[in-house]
C-alpha positions as CSV (number, residue, x, y, z in Angstrom):
1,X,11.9,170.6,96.7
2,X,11.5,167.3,98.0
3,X,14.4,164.6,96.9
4,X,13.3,162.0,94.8
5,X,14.2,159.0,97.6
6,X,11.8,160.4,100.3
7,X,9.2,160.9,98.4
8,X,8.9,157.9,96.6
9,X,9.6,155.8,100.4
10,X,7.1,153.3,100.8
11,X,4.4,153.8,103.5
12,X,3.3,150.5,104.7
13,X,5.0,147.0,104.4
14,X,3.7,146.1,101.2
15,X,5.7,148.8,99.6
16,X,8.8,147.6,100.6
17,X,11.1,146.0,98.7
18,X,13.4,143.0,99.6
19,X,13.6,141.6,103.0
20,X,11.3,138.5,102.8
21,X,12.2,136.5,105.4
22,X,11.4,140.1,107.7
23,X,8.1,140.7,106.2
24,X,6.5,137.9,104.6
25,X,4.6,135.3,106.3
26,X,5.7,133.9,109.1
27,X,8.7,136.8,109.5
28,X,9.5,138.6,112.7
29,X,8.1,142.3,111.8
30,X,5.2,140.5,110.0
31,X,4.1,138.6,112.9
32,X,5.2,141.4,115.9
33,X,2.5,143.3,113.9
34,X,-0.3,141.1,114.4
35,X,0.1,140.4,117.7
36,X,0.4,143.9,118.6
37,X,-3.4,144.3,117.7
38,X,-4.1,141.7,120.4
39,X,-1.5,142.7,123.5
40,X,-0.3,145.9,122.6
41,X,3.3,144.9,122.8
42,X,6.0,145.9,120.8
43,X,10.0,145.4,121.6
44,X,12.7,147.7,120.9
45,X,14.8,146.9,117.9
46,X,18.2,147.4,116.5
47,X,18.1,147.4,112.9
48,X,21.5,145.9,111.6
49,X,22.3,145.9,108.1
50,X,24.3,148.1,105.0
51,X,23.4,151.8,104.0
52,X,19.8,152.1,101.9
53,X,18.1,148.5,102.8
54,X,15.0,150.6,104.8
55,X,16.2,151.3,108.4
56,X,14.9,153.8,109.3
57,X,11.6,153.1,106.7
58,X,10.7,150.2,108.4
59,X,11.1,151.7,111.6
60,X,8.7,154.6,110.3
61,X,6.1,152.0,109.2
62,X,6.5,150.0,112.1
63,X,5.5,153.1,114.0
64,X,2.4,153.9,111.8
65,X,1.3,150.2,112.4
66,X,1.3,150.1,116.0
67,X,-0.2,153.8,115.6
68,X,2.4,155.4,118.4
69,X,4.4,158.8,117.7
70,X,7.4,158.7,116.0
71,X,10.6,160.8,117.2
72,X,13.6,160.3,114.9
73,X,17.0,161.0,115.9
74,X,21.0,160.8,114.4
75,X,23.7,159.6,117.0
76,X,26.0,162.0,115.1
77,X,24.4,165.4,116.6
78,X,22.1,164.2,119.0
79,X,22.3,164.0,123.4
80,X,20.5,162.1,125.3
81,X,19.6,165.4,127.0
82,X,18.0,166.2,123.9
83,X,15.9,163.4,123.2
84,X,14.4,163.4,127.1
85,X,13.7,167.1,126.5
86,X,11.7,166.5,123.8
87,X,9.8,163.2,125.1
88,X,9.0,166.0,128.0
89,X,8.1,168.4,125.9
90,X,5.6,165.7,124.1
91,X,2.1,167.2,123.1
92,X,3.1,171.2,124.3
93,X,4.4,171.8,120.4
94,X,5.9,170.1,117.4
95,X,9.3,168.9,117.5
96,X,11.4,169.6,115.0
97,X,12.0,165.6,115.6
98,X,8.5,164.3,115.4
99,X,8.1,162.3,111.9
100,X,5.1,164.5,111.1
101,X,3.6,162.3,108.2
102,X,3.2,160.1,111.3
103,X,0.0,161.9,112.8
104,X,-3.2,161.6,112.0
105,X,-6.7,162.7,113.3
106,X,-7.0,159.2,115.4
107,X,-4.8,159.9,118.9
108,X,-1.6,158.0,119.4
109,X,-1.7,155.8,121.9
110,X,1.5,154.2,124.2
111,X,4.8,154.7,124.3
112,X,6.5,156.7,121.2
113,X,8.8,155.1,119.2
114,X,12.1,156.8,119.6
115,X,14.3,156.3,116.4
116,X,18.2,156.9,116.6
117,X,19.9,156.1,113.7
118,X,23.8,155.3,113.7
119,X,23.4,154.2,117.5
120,X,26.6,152.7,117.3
121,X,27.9,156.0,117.4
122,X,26.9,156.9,120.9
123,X,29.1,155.5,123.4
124,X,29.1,153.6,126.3
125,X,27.8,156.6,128.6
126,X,25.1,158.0,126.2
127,X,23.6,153.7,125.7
128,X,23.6,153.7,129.6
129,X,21.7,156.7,130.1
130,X,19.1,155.5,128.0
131,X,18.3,152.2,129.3
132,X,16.0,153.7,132.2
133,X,13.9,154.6,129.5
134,X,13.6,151.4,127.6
135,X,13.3,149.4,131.2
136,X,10.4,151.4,132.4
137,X,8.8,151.1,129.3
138,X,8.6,155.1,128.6
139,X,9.5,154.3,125.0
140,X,10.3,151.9,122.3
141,X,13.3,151.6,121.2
142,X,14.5,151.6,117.8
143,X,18.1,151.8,116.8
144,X,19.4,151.3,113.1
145,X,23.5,150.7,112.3
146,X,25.7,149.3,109.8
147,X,27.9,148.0,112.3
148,X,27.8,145.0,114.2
149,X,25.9,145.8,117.3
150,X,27.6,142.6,119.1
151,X,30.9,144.9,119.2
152,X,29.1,148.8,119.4
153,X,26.2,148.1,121.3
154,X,26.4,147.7,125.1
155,X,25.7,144.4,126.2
156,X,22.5,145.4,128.4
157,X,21.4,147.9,126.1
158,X,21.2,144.6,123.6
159,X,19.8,142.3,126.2
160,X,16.3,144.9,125.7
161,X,16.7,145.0,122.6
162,X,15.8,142.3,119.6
163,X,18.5,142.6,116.9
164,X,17.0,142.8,113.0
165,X,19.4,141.8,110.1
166,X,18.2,143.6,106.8
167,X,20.5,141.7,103.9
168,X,21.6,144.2,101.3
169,X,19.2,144.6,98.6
170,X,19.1,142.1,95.2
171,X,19.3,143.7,91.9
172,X,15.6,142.4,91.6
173,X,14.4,144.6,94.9
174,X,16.2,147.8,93.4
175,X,14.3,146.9,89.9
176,X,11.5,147.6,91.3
177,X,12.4,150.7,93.5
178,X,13.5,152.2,89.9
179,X,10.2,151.2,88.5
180,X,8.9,153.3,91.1
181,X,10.9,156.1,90.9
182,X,10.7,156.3,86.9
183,X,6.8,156.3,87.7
184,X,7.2,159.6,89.8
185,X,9.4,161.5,87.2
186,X,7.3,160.1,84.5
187,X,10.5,159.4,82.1
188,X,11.5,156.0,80.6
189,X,15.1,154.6,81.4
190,X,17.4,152.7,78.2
191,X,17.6,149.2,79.0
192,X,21.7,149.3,79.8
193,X,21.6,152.2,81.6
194,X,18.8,150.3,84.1
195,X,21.3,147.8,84.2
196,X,24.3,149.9,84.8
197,X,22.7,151.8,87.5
198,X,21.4,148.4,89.6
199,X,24.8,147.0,89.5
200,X,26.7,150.3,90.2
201,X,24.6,150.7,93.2
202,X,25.6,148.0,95.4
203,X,22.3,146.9,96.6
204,X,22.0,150.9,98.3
205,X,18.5,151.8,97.7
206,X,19.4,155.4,98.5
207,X,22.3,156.0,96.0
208,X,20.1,154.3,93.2
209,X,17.6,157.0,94.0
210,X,19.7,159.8,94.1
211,X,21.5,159.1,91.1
212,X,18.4,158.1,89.1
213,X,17.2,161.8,90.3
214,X,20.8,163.5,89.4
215,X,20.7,162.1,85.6
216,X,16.7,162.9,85.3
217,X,18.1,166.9,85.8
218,X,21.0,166.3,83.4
219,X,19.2,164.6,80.3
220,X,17.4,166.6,77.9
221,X,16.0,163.9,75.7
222,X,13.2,161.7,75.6
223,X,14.5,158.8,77.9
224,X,17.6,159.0,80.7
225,X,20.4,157.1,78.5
226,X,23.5,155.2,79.9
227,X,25.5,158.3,79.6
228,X,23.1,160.4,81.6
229,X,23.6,157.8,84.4
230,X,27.3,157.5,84.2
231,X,27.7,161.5,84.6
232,X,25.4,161.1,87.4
233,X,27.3,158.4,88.9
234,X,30.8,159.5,88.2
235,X,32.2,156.5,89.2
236,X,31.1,153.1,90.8
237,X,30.8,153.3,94.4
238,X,32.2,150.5,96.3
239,X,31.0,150.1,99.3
240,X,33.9,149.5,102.1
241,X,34.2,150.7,105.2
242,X,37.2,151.6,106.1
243,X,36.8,151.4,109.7
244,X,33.7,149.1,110.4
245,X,33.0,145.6,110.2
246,X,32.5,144.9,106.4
247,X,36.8,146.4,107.1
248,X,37.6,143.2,109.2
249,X,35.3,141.0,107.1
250,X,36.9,141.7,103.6
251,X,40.6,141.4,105.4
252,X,39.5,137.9,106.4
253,X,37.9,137.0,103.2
254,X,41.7,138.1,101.7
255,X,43.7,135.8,104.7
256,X,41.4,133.3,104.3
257,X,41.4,132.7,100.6
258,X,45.0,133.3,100.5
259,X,45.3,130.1,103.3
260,X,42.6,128.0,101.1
261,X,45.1,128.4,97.9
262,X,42.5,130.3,96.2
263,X,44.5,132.9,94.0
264,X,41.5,134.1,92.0
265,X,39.6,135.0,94.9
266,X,42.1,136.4,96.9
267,X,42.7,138.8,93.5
268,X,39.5,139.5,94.0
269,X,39.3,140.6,98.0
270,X,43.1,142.2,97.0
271,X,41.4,144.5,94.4
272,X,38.3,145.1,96.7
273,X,40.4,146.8,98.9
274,X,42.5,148.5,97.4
275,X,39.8,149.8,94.6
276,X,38.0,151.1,97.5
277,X,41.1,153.4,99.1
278,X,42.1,151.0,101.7
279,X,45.7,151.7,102.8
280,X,48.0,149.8,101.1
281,X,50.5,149.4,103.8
282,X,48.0,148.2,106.3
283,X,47.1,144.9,103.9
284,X,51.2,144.6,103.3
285,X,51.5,144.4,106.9
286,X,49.0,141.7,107.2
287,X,50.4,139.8,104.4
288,X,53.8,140.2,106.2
289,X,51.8,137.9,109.3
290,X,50.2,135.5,107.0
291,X,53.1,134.6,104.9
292,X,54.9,133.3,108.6
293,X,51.8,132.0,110.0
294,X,50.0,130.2,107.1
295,X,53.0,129.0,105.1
296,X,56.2,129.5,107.5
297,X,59.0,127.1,107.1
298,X,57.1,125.2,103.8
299,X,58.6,128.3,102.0
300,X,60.6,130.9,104.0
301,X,60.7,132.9,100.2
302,X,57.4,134.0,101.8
303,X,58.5,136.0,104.3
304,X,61.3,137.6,101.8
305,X,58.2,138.8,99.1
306,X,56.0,139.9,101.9
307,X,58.7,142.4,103.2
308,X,59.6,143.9,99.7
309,X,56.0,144.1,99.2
310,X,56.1,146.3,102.2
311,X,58.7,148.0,101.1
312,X,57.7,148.7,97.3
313,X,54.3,150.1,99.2
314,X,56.4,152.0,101.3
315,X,58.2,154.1,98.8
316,X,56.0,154.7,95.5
317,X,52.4,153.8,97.5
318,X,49.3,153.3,95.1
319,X,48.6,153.1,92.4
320,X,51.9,151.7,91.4
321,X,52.1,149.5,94.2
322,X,48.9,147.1,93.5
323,X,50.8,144.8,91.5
324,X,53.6,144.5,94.2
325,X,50.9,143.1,96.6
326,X,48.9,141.5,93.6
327,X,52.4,139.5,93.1
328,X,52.6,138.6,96.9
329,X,48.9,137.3,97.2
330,X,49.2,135.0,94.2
331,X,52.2,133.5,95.4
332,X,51.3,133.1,98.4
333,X,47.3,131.8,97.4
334,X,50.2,128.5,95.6
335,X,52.4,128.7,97.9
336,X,52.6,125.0,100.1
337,X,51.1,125.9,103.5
338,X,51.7,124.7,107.0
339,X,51.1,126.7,110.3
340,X,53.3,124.4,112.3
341,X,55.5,127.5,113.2
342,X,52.3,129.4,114.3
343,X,50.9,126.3,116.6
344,X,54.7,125.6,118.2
345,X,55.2,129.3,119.2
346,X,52.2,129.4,120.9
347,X,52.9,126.1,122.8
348,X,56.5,127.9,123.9
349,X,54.3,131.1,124.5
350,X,52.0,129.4,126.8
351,X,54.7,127.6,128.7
352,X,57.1,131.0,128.8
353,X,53.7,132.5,130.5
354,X,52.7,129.5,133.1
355,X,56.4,128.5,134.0
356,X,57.4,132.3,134.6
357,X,61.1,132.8,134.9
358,X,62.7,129.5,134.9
359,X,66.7,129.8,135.5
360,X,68.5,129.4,132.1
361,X,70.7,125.6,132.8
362,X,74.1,126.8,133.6
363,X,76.0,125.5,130.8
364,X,74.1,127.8,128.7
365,X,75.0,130.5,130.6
366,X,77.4,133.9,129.2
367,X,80.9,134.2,131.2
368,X,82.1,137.3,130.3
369,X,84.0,137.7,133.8
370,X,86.3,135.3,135.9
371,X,83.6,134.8,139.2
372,X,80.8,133.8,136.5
373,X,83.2,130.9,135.1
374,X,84.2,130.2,139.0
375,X,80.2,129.6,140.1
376,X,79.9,127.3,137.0
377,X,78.4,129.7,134.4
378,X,79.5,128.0,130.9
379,X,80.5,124.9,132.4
380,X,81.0,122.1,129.7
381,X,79.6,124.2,127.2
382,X,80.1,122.0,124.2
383,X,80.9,124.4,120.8
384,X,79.0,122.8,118.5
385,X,77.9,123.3,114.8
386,X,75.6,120.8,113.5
387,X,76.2,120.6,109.5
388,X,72.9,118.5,109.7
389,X,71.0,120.9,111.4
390,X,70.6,118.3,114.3
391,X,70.4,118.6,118.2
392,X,73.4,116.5,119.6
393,X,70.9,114.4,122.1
394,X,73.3,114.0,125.0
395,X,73.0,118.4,125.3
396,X,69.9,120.3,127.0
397,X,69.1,123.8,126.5
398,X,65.5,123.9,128.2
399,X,65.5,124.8,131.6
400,X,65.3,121.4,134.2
401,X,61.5,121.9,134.5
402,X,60.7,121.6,130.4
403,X,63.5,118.9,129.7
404,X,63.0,116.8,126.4
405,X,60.1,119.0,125.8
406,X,58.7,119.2,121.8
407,X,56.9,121.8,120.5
408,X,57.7,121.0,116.3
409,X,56.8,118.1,114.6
């Protein structure tokens, strides 16, 4: 039986939902498509965006448009070996990879369009051994990934290619994908339980799909109620990568509300994470950073809460331990802030690394035996405790080269 989400995927462009600035007037794929009709050109694309925005749709359409074959691939359980074997192969029998909805009785003309979704996953090699291809024009590239192709995409392999953002969808775009699909199954949805399964699906036309499908085959009244959707669902996904770049991107928006005294919001990024299965020790860790680099000597307390919210993560780990780190992030989103500390050690870092090893001053120098005092090691060395916390001015402890040298205000 076919699933609900490929049947109802949209054929052309004006089935698509979303993605205006793409496919409206005066958008890239809108205007590529005309002027393929004239030149017959067509670049290779990396599609960049979240899971269920139309990836690999629009690279289907794209290919129906420009009428060229369409060979779909996975990085997960693909070769490049593979993929050459089958462009070779090309026209002696079906592959088991050729989008078969793509033919028609009119002939295919130019290069095929060779489709590899998750690209990011092949690696440096694999991206390498494809670029012949794309450089002698054999095939069009398209490549779809959630991750930023910047840091998983070779930088000639991207110099080929043109890189397509695809936002996440709006709750308006998956209204009308549900519209769509309630059309197929013929069954009416309850007004909350449209609205539940929008917001529950995180702009992800896929899951909204599949779920809408799920509670169509658990319901056995006359419309698919909130409940039937909530069984479906089981529980909200939230969509975090663990590993990716949405990973670094929430961890930022966590520092950096935390540094703009935003308690509310860094609650928010706190819970993201944490409601999602991120490791608890790993954000404890960073918080451990932050509370020396973003508030430092304004409040050294800092330092103190961000270690026993380490430590309480350490021994009784989630779920007990959210409020531990919930406690840390508030104080430290009101805490004063000041990243003087931060800025001076990296003054004394830089100079430590262009001076090299400059001789400690004598007088500063350990004596533990009679020929060290004798050469001069701890001459004069005056042993004193400021109550003040003051430098006598008259001592020096930098080496001769970095004398009177000031790296705190």
């Amino acid at each position: 039986m076919q699933p609900l989400a490929d049947k109802i995927r949209p054929k052309n462009l004006e089935e698509m939902s979303g993605h205006e600035k793409l496919l409206g007037e005066g958008g890239i794929i809108s205007e590529l498509l005309k002027s393929t009709v004239q030149t017959g050109f067509f670049p290779s694309l990396i599609f960049w965006g979240p899971p269920g925005v139309g990836k690999t749709t629009l690279a289907r359409i794209i290919a129906t448009e420009t009428n060229r074959k369409f060979y779909e691939f996975s990085a997960v359980n693909t070769s490049v070996k593979t993929i050459e074997k089958e462009l070779e192969d090309n026209g002696k029998a079906v592959s088991p990879n050729l989008w078969t909805q793509n033919s028609s009785s009119k002939k295919k003309s130019g290069a095929p369009v060779v489709f590899i979704d998750e690209i990011h996953r092949f690696n440096k090699a694999q991206q390498d051994a494809l670029l012949p291809m794309v450089e002698q024009g054999k095939i069009i590239f398209m490549g779809a990934t959630t991750e930023n192709p910047s840091f998983e995409v070779i930088a000639p392999f991207l110099s080929r290619c043109r890189v397509v953002i695809m936002d996440q969808l709006s709750e308006e775009d998956l209204d009308k994908i549900v519209d769509r699909a309630l059309e197929d199954i013929g069954k009416k949805l309850e007004k909350d339980a449209r609205k539940f399964l929008i917001q529950s699906s995180n702009g992800d036309a896929r899951t909204c799909i599949n779920v809408l499908e799920i509670a169509f085959h658990l319901q056995t009244g006359k419309e698919i109620t909130f409940d039937d959707i909530k069984k479906a669902l089981q529980k909200s996904q939230l969509t975090f990568d663990l590993q990716g770049e949405e990973f670094y991107n929430t961890i930022s928006a966590l520092h950096k509300s935390i540094r703009g005294s935003d308690p509310d919001a860094a609650l928010y990024w706190l819970a993201r994470m944490l409601e999602a299965g991120q490791d608890p020790i790993y954000i404890a860790r960073r918080l451990i950073r932050l509370a020396s680099e973003d508030i430092g000597l304004k409040d050294p307390q800092a330092l103190v809460i961000a270690v026993a919210a380490f430590q309480a993560c350490e021994r009784i780990g989630m779920p007990e331990c959210n409020l531990a780190l919930a406690e840390a992030v508030v104080y430290f989103a009101k805490s004063p802030k000041s990243n003087e500390l931060y800025i001076a050690y990296g003054k004394a870092a830089d100079d430590a690394v262009k001076y090299g090893n400059l001789p400690v001053p004598l007088h500063i120098r350990n004596a533990p035996t009679k020929l060290m005092k004798d050469v001069g090691y701890g001459k004069n060395y005056n042993y004193y405790h400021s109550p003040e916390g003051k430098k006598l001015p008259d001592i020096e402890y930098f080496p001769d080269k970095l004398k009177g040298t000031k790296y705190l205000r």
